[in-house]
TORPAVEX-172360 format. One record per residue: x, y, z of N, C-alpha, C in turn. Coordinates in steps of 0.2 Angstrom, whole numbers, plus 5000, padded with zeros to 4 digits. Each point is the difference from the previous one (the first is absolute). Layout:
<atoms>
XYZXYZXYZ...
</atoms>
This chain:
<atoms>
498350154870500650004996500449935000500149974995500449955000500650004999500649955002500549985000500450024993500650065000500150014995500750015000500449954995500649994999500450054995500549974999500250004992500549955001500149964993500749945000500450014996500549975000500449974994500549955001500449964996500349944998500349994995500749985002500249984995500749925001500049944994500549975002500149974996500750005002500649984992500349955003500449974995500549944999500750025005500250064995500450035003500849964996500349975002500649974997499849924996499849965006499549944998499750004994499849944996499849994997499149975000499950015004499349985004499750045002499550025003499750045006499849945003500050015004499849935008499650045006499850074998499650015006499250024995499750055004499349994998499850055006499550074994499950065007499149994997499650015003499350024997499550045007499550014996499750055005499150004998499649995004499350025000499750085003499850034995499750055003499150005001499849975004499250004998499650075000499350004995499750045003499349985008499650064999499849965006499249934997499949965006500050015007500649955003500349964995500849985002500450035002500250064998500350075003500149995007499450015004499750015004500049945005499949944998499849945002500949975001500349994992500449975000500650045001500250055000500550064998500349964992500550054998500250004995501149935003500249984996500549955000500650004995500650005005500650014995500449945004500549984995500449934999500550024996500549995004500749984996500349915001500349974996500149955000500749974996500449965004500850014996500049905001500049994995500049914999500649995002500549945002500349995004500449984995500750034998500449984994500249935000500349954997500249935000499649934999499550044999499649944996499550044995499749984994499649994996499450035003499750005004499450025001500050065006500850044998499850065006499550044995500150014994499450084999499249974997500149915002499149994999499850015007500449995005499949995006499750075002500450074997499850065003499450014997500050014994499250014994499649965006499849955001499649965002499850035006500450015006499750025005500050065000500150044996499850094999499350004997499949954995499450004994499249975005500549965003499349945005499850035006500550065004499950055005499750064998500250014996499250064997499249984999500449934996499149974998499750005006500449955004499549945007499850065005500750055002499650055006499450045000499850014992499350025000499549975001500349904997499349975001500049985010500450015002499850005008499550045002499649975006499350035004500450075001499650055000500050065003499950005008499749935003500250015006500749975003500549984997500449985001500550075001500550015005500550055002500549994994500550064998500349994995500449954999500450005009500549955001499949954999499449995002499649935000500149964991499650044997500149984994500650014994500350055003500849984996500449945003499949975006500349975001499649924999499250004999500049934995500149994993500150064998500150014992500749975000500550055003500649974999500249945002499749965006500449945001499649954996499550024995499749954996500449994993500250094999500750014993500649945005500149995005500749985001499849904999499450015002499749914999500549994992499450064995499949964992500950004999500250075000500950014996500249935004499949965008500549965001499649944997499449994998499749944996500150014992500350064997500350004993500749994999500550015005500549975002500349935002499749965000500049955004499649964994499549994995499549984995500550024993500750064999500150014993500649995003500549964998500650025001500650074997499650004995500450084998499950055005499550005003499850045005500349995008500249955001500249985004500550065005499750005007500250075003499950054999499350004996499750094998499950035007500250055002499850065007500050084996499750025003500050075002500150065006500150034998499850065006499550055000499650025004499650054999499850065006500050074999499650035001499550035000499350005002499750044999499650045004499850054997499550065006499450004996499650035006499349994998499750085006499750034994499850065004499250005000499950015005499050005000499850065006499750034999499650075003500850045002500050005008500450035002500949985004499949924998500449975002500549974994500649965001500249974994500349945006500049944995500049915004500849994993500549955002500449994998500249935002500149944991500249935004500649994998500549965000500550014999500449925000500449994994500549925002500550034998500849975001500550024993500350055003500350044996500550054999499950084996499249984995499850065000499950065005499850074998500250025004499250085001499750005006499750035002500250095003499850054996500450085005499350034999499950065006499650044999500450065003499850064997500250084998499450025006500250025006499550055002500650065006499750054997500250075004500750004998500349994995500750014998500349945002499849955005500349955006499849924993500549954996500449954998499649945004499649955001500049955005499949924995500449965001500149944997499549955005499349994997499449975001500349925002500449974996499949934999500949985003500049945001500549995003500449924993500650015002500149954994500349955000499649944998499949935002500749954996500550035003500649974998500849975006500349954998500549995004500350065004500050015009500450065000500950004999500249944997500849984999500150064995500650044999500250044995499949964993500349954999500149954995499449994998499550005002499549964998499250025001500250105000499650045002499450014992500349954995499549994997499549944997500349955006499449974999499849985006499149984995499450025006499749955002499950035007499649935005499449995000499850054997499250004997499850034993499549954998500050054993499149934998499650024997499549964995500249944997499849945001500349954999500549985003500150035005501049965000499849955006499550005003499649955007499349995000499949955001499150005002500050055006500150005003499850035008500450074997499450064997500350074999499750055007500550035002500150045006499850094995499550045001500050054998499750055004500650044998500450065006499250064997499650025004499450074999500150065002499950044998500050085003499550014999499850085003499550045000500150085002499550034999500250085004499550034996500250085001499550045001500250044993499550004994500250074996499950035001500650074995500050075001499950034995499750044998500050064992500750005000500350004996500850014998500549935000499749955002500449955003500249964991500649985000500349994994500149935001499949944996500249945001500749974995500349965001500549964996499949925001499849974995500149944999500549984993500849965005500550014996500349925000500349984995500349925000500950035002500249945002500750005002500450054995500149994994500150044993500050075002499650035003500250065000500250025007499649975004500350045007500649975001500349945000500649995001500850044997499550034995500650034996500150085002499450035001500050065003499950015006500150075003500250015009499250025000500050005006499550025004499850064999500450034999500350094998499549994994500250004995499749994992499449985002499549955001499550015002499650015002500150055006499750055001500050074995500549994997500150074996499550004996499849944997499649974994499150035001500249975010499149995002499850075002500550055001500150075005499750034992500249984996499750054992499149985000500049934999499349975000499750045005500050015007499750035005499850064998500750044999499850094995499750004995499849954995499750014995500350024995500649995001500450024995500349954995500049955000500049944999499749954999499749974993499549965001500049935002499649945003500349955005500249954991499750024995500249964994500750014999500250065000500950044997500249995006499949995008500349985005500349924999499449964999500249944998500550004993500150034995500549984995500750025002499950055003500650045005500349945003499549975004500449955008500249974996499749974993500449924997500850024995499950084999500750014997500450025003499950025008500550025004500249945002499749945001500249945001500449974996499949984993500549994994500550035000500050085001500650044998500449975007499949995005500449985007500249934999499849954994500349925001499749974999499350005002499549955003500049934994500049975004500249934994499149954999499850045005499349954999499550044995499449995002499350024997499750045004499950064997499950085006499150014997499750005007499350015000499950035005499350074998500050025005499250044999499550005007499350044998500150065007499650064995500050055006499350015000499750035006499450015000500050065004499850055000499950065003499150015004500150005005499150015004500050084999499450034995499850044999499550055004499349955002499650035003499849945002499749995008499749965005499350014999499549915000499450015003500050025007499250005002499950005005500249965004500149995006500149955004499449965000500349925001499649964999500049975005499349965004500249975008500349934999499949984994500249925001500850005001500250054994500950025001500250015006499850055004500150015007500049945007499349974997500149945004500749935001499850014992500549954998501050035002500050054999500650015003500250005008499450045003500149985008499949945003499849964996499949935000500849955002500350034996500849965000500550045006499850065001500450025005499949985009500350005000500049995009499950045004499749985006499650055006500750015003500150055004500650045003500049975006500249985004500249985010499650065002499649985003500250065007500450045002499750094997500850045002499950035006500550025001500350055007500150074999500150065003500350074997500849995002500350024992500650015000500049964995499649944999500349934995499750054994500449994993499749994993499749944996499750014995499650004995500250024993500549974998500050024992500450054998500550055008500050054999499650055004499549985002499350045003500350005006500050045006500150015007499649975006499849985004499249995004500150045004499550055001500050045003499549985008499649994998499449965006499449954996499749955004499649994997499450025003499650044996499550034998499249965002500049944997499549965002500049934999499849955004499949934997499349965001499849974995499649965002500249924998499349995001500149914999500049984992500350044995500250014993500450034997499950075003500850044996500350045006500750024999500250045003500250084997500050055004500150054998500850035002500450034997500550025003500150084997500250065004500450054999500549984998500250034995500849984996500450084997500650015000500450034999500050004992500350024995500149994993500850065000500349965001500850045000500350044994499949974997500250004993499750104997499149995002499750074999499650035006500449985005500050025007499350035000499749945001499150015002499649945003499750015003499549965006499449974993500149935003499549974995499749955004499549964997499449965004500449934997500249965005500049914997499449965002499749974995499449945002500449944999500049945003499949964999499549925003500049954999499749965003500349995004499649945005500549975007500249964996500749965005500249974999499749914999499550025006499549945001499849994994499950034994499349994994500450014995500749985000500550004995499949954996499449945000499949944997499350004997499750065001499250005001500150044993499749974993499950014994499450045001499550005003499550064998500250075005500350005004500150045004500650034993500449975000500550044995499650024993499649964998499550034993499650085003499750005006499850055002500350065003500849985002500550065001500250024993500149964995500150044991499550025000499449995001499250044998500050075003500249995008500150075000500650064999500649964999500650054997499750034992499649944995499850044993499450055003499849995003499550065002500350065004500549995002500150075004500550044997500449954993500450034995499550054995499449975000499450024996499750065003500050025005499850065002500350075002500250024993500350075002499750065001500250025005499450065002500349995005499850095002500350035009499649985003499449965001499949955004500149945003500749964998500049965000500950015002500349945004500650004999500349984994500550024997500349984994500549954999500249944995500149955001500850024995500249975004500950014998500349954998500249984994500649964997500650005001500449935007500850005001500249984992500650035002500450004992499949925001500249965006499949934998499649975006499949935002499549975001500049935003500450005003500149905003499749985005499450035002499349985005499450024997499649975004499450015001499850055004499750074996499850085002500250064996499550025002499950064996500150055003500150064999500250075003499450044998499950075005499950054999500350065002499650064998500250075005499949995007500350025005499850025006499750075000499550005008499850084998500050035007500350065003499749995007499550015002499749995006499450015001499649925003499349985002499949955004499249994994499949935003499149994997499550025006499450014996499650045004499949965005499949925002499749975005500950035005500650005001500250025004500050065003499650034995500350095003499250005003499649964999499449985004500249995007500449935000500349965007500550065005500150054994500450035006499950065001499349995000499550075005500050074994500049994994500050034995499250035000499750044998499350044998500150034996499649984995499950034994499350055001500250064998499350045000499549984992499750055000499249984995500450034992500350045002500450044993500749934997500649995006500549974999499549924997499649965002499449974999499949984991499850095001499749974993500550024994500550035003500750004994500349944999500249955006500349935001499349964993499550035001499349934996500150024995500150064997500250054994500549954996500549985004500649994996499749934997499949955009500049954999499549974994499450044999499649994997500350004991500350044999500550014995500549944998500249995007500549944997499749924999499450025001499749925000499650014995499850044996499750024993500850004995500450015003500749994992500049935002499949935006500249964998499449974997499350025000499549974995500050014992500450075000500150014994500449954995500549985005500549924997499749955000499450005002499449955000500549945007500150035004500149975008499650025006500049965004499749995005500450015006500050015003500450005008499849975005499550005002499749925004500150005007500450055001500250025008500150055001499450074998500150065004499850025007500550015002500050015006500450045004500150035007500450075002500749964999500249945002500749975001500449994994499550044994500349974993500050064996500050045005499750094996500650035003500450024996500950055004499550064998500450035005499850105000500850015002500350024995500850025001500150075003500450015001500350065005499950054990500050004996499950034996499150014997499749985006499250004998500049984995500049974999500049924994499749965002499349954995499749975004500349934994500249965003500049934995499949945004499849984993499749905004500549965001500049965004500549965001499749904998500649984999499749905002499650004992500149974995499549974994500149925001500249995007500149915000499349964998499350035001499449964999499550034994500450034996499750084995499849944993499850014998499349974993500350034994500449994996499950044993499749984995499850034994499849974997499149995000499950035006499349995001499250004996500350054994499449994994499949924996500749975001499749954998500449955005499849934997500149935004500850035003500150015007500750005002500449935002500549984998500449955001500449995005500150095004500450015007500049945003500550005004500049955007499650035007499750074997499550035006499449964999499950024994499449984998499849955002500149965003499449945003500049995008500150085001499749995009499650095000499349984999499550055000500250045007499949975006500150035007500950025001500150014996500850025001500050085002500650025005499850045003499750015007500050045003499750045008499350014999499649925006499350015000499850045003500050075003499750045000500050074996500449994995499950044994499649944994500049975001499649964993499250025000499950014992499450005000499649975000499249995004499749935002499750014995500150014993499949934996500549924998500650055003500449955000500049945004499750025008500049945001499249945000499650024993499649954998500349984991500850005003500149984992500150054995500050064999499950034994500950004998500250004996500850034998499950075002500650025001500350064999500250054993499850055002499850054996500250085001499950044996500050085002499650005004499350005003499850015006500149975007500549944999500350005007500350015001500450044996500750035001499950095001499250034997499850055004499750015006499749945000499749995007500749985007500649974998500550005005500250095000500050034994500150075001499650045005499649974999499550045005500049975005500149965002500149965010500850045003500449984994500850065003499950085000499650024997499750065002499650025007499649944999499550015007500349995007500349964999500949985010500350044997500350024997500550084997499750045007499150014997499850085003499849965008499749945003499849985004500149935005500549974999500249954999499649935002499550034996499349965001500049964992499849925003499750004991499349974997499850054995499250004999499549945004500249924999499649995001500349945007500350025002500549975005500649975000500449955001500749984999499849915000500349994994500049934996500749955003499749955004500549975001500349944995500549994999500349944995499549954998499649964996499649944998499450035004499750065001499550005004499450034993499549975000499550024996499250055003500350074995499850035006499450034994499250035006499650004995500050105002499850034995500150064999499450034999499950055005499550045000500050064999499750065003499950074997500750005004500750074995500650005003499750075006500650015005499950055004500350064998499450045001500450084997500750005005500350064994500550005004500150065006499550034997500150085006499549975007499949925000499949995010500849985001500449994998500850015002500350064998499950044995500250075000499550044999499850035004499450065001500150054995500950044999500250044996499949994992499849955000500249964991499350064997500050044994499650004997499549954998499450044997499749944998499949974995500450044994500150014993500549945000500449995005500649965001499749935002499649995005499749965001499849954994499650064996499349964996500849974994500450034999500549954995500349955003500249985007500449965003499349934998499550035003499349944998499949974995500150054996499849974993500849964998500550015003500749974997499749925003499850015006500049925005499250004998499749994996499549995000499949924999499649965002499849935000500149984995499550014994499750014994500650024995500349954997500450034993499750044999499550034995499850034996499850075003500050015007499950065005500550055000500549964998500750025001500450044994500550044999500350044995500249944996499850024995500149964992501050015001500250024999500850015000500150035005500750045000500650015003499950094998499950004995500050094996499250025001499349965005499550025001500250025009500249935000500150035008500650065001500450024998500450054999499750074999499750004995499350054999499750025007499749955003499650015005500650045005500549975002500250035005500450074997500050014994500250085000499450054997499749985002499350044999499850035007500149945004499850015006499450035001499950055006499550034998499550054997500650024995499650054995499549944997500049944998499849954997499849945004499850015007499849935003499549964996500249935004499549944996499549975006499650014996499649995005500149945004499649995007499949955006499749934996500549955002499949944999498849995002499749974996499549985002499949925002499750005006499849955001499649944997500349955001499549984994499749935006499349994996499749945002500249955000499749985006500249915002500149964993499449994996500049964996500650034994500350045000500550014996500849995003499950015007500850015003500049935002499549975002500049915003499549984999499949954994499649994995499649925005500849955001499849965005499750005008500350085003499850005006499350005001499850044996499150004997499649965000500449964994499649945000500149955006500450015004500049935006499650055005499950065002499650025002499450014998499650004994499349974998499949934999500549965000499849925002499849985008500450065005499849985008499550045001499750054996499550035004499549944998499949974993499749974998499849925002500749975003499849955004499650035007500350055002499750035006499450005000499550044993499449985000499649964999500349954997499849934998499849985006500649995006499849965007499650055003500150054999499250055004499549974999499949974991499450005000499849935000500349955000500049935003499850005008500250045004500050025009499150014998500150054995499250045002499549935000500249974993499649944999499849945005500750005003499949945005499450035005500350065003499750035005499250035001499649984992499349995000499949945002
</atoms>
């Protein structure tokens, strides 16, 4: 589903004999939609000289055109901001080259809404608002003397300096979120009050943003206003998909939080404990006051608050774990606002199976195969999304006090995987716990649905024995893999129905192994009304192609000097 607005605009003279601003807007379809989002400009030329209302045309008219021809790998900000300080080159080299024009400036706002975000640049005195939850917020700040006297003229504005300073925003869109891009002309004449009245109608739909904007510019006239009243609304109707590049790019600008303590906040978030750390994120139990509920905070350390791929691959994982809804999965929670680096989830209670392991926990052959039941379930919905998880394992597996089994950690998780993935996972094949990887992985093959079967099947098999099939893989060790060990010489009680799927989950041979997620799930609820057959042994020249042949190359020199011995020896 794509990005769906509604606009409207309108701008008049008003008393004046001029109009001196200038509103326009691009709405593309796709794949610019998508690539470049859609762009809205209000622009008020700088009263006193001859060239304030060529000066707004031009940089409203050249800011629509240029931001499309910019790279699509370029960041929004990135590219509003060569556009514009290229508009602030020419308006001050038409200035300076005409003397009629002499002192031409303007002011400008503009937004730019792409996927799930919106980006905002800004010089001047126009004026940026956005409508969300009934709650008024004035986006942009305004670039004017703070003397009373002299609170209308500006320290900044297009052309008025070579060296242009411009102030950027960003943020998160909402289904309902209401915008206002207004010139002095109207919001100085009107309260803050009115304003909102205007955008609270727009929000309900009772109002369209076109009749909203003719509204704003007569409520402004009828109150005095002595300038030129312009004004565009734009209403967010329906959000795409979330998109990773937008994710990245926003956590990209935000900053890693200190090192917390319990008792300190966050945002408004509580610390309750922290929960876990490594040598790239920290975990903390957090309070949420407001709706009096235990939540999950992730963040990075503070040590990797400089490390760009490490931040590219904590945004990889927050779009991924937004992306997976299902009672599998902890659920990803939206602060009303956002001034670090982290993501939130549900808290749940209950422990991961490798702890309830560590603290002498036994799981019987029933509790067993209900925990493989879920688990198996929940790693077929994230195939379904066409993701990977790339670390299954007991310490990544919660069993909540509500017998709920859910995955935890998509910090090294693949999306994308039917076609070329671009994740920041994606280029560490052995990513992950080397005794859960499957050895094809360690001669190189990428990662797939059957290693991420085949890790289901080794957290099944220490689940029931805490043994693993083919023994326990130490870090950078390249280890060669033989026939695995049944599991019933560590649990005698294990069926044999159960056995023969545990083998076939960890089977060597991709191809030995359940095609999905919803075959091995089949196996284990058939059990033994439907066992599968006993793994068959296969021949050398099939299981170790080269062992064979280096052992028929030495029996072979073997006989060779045999029969050179015999020779000599007549």
């Amino acid at each position: 589903m794509p990005l769906i607005v509604t606009t409207g605009y309108q701008s008049v003279a008003g008393v004046r004999s001029r109009n001196e601003d200038f509103v326009g807007m691009v709405t593309p379809g796709e794949p610019e939609l998508s690539s470049k989002g859609m762009i809205l400009a209000v622009a008020d030329g700088v009263s006193g000289s001859e060239g304030g209302r060529e000066a707004a045309e031009y940089v409203v008219r050249g800011l629509l055109t240029d931001y499309y021809a910019t790279p699509d790998t370029w960041e929004v900000t990135t590219a509003l901001e060569k556009v514009v300080v290229a508009m602030n080159s020419w308006v001050q080299q038409q200035g300076s080259v005409r003397r009629e024009l002499a002192g031409m400036a303007t002011t400008l706002t503009t937004l730019v809404l792409r996927g799930r975000m919106y980006y905002s640049a800004h010089v001047g005195d126009t004026r940026c608002y956005l409508l969300r939850n009934g709650n008024l917020q004035k986006l942009t700040q305004d670039h004017v003397w703070d003397r009373p006297e002299m609170q209308h003229v500006l320290t900044r504005a297009i052309g008025l300096d070579s060296h242009l300073v411009i102030d950027h925003g960003m943020g998160e869109l909402r289904a309902g979120d209401v915008f206002l891009l207004a010139s002095d002309g109207v919001w100085a004449a009107i309260s803050e009050y009115d304003l909102n009245d205007f955008l609270q109608q727009v929000s309900a739909q009772s109002l369209s943003p076109d009749l909203a904007c003719t509204g704003l510019c007569e409520a402004a006239m009828k109150a005095g206003s002595q300038d030129n009243c312009s004004a565009l609304v734009v209403r967010v109707n329906e959000l795409p998909e979330g998109d990773l590049r937008d994710a990245i790019t926003e956590l990209h600008v935000l900053p890693v939080p200190p090192r917390m303590k319990p008792g300190q906040t966050l945002d408004g978030y509580v610390i309750d404990e922290v929960m876990h750390t490594s040598q790239t994120t920290l975990l903390y139990r957090v309070t949420d006051p407001v709706h009096h509920r235990k939540l999950v905070l992730k963040t990075l350390h503070p040590d990797r608050a400089t490390d760009a791929q490490e931040r590219s691959a904590f945004a990889h994982e927050a779009w991924l774990a937004k992306r997976v809804v299902a009672r599998f999965f902890p659920q990803v929670i939206t602060p009303e606002q956002r001034n670090y680096l982290y993501y939130l989830s549900t808290w749940h209670a209950g422990d991961s199976l490798q702890r309830r392991l560590d603290a002498g926990q036994h799981f019987t052959v029933p509790e067993a195969v209900v925990c493989g039941g879920k688990l198996v379930r929940a790693v077929g919905a994230l195939h379904r999304r066409s993701i990977l998880h790339r670390d299954i394992k007991p310490a990544n597996v919660h069993l909540g006090d509500d017998d709920e089994i859910r995955i935890l950690d998509l910090g090294v998780a693949q999306s994308g995987f039917d076609s070329k993935d671009s994740s920041p996972a994606s280029n560490f094949n052995l990513a992950g716990t080397p005794s859960f990887l499957a050895p094809e992985q360690f001669q190189g093959e990428p990662p797939s649905r059957a290693t991420d079967i085949y890790a289901t099947g080794v957290t099944l098999y220490y689940l029931l024995t805490r043994h693993y099939p083919y023994g326990e893989v130490e870090p950078f060790q390249r280890p060669k893999f033989g026939e695995p060990v049944t599991p019933g010489r560590y649990r005698p009680d294990l069926p044999h129905w159960l056995e023969n799927v545990l083998l076939k989950a960890v089977a060597r041979d991709p191809q030995d192994r359940f095609e999905t997620a919803e075959e091995f799930l089949l196996a284990l609820e058939r059990g033994a009304a439907h066992p599968l057959p006993a793994p068959s042994i296969k021949p050398l020249a099939q299981r170790d192609p080269l062992s064979l042949w280096r052992a028929l190359a030495v029996i072979s020199i073997v006989a060779n000097l045999l029969l050179v011995y015999l020779l000599i020896a007549r």
